[in-house]
C-alpha positions as CSV (number, residue, x, y, z in Angstrom):
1,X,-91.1,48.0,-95.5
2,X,-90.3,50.3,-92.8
3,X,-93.1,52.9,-93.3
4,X,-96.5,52.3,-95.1
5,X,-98.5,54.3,-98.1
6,X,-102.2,54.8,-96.8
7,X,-105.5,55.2,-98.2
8,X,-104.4,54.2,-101.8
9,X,-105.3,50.8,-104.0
10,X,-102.4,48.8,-105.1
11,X,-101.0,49.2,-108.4
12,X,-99.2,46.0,-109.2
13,X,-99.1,46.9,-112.8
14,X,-97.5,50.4,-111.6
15,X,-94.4,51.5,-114.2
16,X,-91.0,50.7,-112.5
17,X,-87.7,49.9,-113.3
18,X,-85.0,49.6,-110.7
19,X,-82.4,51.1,-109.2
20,X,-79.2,51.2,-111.2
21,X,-75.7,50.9,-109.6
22,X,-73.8,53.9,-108.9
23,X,-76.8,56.9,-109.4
24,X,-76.0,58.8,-106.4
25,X,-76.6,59.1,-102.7
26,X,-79.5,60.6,-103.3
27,X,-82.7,57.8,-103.9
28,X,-84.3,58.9,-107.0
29,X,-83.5,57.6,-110.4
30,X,-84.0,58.3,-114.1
31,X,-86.4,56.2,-116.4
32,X,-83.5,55.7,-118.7
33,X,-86.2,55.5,-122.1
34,X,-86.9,59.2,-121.0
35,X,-88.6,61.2,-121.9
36,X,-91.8,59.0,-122.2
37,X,-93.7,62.1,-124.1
38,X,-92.0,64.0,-126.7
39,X,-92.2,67.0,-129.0
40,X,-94.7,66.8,-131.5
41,X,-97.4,63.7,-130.0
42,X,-100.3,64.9,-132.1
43,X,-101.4,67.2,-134.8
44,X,-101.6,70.5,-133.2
45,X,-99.6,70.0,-130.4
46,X,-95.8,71.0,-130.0
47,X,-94.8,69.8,-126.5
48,X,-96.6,68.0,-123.8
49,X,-95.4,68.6,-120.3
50,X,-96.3,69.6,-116.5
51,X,-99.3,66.8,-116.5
52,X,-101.1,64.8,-114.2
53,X,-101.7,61.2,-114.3
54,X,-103.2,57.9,-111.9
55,X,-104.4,54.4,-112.5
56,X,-107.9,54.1,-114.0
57,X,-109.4,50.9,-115.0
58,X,-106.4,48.7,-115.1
59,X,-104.3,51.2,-116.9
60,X,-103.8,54.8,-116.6
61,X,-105.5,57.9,-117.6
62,X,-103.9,61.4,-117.6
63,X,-104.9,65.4,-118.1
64,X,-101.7,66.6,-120.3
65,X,-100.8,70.1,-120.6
66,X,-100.6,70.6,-124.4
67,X,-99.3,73.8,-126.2
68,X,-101.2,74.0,-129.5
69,X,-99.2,75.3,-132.8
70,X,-100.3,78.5,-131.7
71,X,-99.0,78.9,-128.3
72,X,-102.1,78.8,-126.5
73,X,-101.8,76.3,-124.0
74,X,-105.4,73.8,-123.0
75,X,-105.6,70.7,-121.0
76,X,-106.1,67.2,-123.1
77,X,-107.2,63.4,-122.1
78,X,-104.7,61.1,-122.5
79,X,-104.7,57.1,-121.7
80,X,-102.2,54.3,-121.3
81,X,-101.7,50.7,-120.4
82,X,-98.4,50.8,-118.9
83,X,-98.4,54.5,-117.7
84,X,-95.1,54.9,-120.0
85,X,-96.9,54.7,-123.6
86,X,-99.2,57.2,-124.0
87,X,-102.1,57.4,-126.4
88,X,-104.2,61.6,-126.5
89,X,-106.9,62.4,-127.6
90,X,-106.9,64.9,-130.8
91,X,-109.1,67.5,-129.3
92,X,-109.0,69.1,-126.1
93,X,-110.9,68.7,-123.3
94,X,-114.3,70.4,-123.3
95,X,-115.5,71.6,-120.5
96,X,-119.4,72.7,-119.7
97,X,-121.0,74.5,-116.5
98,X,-123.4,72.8,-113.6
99,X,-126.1,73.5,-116.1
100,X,-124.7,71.8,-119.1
101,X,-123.3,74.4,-121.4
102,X,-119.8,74.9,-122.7
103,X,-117.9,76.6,-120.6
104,X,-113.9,76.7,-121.7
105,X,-111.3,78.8,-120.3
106,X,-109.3,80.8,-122.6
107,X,-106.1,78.9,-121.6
108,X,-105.5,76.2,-119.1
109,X,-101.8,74.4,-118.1
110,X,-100.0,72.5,-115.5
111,X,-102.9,69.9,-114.1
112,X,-103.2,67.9,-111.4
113,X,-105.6,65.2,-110.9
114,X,-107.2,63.4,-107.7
115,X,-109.8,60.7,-106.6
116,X,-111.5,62.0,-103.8
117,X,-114.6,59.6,-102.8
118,X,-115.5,58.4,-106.4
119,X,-115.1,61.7,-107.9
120,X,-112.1,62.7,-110.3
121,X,-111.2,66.3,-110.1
122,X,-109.1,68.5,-112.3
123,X,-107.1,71.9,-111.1
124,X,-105.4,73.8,-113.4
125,X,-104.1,77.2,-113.7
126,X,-106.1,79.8,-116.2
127,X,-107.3,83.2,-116.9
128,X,-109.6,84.8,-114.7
129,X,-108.7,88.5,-115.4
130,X,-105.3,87.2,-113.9
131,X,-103.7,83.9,-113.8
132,X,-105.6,82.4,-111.1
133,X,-106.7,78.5,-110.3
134,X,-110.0,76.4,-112.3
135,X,-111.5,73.4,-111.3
136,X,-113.8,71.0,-112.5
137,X,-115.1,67.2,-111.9
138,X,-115.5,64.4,-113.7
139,X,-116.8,60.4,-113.0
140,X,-116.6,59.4,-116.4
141,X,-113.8,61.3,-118.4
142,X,-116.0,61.9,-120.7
143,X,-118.2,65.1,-118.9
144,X,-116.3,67.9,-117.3
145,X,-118.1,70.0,-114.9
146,X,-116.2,73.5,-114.1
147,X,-116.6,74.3,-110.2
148,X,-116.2,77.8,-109.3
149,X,-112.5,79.4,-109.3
150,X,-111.5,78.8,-105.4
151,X,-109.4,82.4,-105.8
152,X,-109.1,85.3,-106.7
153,X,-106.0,86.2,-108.9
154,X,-103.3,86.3,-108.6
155,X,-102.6,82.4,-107.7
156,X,-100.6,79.0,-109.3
157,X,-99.9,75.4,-108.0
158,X,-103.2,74.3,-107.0
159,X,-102.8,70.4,-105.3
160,X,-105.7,69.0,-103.8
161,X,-105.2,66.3,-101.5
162,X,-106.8,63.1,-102.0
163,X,-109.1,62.6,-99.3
164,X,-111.0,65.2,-96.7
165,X,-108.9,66.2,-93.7
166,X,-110.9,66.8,-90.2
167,X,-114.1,66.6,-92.9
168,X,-113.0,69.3,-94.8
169,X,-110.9,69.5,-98.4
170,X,-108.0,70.9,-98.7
171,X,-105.7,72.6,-101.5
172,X,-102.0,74.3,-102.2
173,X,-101.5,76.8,-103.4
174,X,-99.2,79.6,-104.2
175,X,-100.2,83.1,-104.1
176,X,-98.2,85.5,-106.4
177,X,-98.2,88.6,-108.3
178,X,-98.9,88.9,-112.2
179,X,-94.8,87.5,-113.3
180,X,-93.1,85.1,-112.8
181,X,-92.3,86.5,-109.4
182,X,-89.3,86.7,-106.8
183,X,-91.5,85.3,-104.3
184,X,-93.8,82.7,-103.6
185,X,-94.9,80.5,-100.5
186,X,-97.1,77.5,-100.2
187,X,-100.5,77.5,-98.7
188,X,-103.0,75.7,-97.2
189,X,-106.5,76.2,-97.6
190,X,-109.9,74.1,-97.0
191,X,-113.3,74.1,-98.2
192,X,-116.5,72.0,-96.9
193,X,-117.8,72.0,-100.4
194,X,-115.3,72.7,-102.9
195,X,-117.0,76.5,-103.6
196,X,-116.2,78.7,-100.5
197,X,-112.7,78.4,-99.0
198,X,-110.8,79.7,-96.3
199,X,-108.9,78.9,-93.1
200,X,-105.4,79.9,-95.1
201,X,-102.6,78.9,-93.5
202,X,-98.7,79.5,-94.4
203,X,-97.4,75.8,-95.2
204,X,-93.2,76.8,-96.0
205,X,-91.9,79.5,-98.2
206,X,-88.5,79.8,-100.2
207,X,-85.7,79.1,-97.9
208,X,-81.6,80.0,-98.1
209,X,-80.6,76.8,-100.1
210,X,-79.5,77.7,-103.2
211,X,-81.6,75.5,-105.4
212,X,-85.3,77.0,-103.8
213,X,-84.1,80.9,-102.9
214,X,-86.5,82.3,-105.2
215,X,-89.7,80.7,-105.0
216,X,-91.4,77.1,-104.3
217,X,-94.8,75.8,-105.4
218,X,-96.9,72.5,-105.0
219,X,-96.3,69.7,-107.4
220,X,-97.7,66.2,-107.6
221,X,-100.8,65.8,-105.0
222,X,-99.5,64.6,-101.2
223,X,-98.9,61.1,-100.9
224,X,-100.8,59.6,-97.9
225,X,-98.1,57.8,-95.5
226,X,-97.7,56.5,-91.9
227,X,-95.3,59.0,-91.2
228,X,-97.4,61.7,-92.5
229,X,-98.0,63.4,-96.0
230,X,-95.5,63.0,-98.3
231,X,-94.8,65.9,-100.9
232,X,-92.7,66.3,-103.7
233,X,-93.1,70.2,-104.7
234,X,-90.5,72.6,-106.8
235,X,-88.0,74.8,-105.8
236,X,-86.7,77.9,-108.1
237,X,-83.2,79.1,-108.5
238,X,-82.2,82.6,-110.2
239,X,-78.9,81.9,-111.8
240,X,-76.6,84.5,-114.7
241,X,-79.0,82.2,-117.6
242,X,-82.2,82.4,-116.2
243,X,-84.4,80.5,-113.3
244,X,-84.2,76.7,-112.9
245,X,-86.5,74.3,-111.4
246,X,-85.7,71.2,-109.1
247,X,-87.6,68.7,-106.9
248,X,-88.0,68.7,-103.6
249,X,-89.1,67.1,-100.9
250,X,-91.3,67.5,-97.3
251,X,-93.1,65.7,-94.9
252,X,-96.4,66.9,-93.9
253,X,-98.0,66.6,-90.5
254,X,-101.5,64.0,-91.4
255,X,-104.1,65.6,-88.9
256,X,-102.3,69.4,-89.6
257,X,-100.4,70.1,-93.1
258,X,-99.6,73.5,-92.6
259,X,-96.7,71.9,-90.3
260,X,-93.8,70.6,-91.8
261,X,-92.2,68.0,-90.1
262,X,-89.5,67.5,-92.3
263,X,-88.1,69.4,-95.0
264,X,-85.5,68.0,-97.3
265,X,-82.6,70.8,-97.4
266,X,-81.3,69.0,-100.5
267,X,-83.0,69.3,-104.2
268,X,-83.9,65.3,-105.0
269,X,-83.4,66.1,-108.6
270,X,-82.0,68.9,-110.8
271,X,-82.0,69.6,-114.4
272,X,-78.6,66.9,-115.5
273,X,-80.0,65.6,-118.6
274,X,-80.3,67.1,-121.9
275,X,-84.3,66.8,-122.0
276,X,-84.3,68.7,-118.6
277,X,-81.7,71.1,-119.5
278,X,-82.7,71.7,-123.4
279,X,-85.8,72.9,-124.2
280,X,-88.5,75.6,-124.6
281,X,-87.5,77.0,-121.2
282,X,-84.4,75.3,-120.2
283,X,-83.4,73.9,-117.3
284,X,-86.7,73.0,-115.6
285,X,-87.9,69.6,-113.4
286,X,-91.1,70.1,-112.8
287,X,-93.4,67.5,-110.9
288,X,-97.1,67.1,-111.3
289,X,-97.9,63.9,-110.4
290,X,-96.8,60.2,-109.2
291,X,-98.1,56.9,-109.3
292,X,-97.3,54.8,-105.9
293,X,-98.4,51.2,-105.0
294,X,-99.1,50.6,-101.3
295,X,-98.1,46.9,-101.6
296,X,-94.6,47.7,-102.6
297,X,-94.0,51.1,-101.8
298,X,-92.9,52.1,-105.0
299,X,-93.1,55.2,-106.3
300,X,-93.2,56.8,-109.9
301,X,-92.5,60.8,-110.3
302,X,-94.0,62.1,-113.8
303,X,-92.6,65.6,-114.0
304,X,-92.5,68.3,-117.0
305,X,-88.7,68.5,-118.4
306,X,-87.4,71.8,-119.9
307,X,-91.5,72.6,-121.1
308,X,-90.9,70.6,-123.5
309,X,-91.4,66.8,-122.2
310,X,-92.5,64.4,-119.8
311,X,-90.2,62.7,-117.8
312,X,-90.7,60.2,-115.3
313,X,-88.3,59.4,-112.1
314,X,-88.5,56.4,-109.4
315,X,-88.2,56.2,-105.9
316,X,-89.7,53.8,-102.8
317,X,-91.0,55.1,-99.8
318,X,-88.8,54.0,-97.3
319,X,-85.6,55.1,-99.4
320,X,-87.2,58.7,-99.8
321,X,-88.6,59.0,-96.5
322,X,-85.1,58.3,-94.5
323,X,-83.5,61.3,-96.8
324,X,-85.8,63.7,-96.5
325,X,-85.2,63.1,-92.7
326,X,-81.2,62.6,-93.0
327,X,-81.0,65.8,-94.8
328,X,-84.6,67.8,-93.2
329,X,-84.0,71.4,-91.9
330,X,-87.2,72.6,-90.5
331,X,-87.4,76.6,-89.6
332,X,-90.3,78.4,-87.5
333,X,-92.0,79.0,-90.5
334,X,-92.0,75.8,-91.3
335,X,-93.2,74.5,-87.9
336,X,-95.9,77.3,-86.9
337,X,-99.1,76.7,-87.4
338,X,-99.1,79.1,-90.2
339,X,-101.3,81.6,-88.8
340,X,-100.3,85.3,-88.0
């Protein structure tokens, strides 16, 4: 291997199938048993998608966005031993505060979930008189302990990364309005105890490629590399049928990620399929999370399809790395510090 995945335990059992001949110039490819969750997984759940999931225990564990037979969507456990076949628990996740007592949002969707120095923590996006970010922490899976809300509405796409940067934390995010909104940048912010935040700094924002002119957000939670952190985040077009989602791909500076070093001016996947293009909202890739094995450097993508299913998509470092640099357009925005 040309470049190297840092900080992370191997995963020999990681899921991974290989590359099939004749899918493209571009170096991502489709489980072809997708979509690994479907419609309907348990009583009271329609559609599972836009979850988080990482090796636990010699399998894999996972916090699934679930919308409930009533529309209201909540955050549930989920478990597997091959990270493809999925087993959930029938009742959401119950969340208490410091002191011990329940303490649930009134809605909760599109997780992501890190290991940061034995602790697991969850970030999700909820109600906080506004659609703002929630946290909590777990060791066990079994107790979840809501932190404070980092912000203030109105605010989506929180990714923590997986390890303290210059001693601090640090998290995405995208700051928006109420709707589903014609803007939307990336952020950086960082914390020395997970409570008071600050030191915001513009990451990138939309650009003038056609597949992320509208809007961009964090997805799966950086990737640790040699060459510096590796994110896969989602771009939004506005097209005559509505918006659509695709993946993308940067390259974060390791000691600073509010610079991009390189920016992939190419989506790495689009809705094609008829899971990503048919759904409850069509025409949506949306990535929360991967799975990547230092000793291989291969990488699984899980990503929400069409809000309606999880989908998972595989790549290796060194294949995704040399694209995002073949095809990188970097502007000042990109490059600055991200303070103005």
């Amino acid at each position: 291997m040309k470049y190297q995945i840092l900080g992370s335990p191997a995963v020999p059992n990681m899921p991974w199938q290989d590359r099939p001949a004749g899918c493209g110039a571009i170096p991502i490819w489709r489980y072809t048993e997708n979509p690994v969750i479907r419609r309907n997984p348990i009583p009271g759940v329609a559609r599972i998608f836009n979850s988080a999931v990482m090796p636990y225990e010699g399998g894999f564990i996972g916090v699934f966005r679930a919308e409930q037979t009533d529309g209201i969507p909540f955050i549930y456990l989920g478990r597997s031993d091959d990270g493809l076949n999925w087993r959930f628990s029938e009742e959401k996740i119950r969340f208490q505060d410091e002191a011990g007592n329940e303490c649930m949002p009134l809605y909760a969707y599109d997780p992501r979930l890190v290991k940061i120095e034995g602790t697991y923590y969850l970030i999700w996006c909820q109600d906080a008189y506004g659609a703002a970010i929630g946290m909590a922490k777990t060791e066990d899976f079994k107790t979840f302990t809501r932190l404070e809300n980092p912000f203030l509405p109105f605010n989506r796409n929180a990714v923590l990364f997986p390890r303290k940067i210059g001693g601090t934390y640090r998290l995405l995010s995208r700051p928006s309005d109420s709707g589903h909104t014609p803007f939307g940048d990336i952020y950086i912010s960082e914390s020395p105890d997970l409570v008071y935040w600050g030191r915001h700094r513009h990451v990138m924002g939309k650009s003038p490629e056609w597949w992320e002119s509208v809007k961009i957000g964090g997805g799966a939670a950086p990737i640790e590399t040699s060459e510096g952190w590796l994110l896969f985040y989602h771009g939004v077009t506005g097209t005559c049928n509505g918006l659509v989602y695709s993946i993308g791909g940067a390259i974060l500076d390791k000691d600073e990620p509010s610079k991009v070093l390189a920016r992939c001016s190419t989506y790495l996947l689009t809705p094609e399929e008829w899971y990503e293009e048919r759904g409850f909202v069509p025409n949506v890739c949306f990535p929360c999370a991967t799975i990547h094995d230092p000793e291989t450097g291969r990488i699984a993508i899980y990503y929400g399809a069409a809000d309606s299913y999880v989908a998972v998509a595989f790549t290796t470092l060194d294949e995704i790395v040399d694209y995002i640099r073949a095809h990188s357009v970097v502007r000042e925005s990109d490059s600055e510090p991200g303070r103005r």
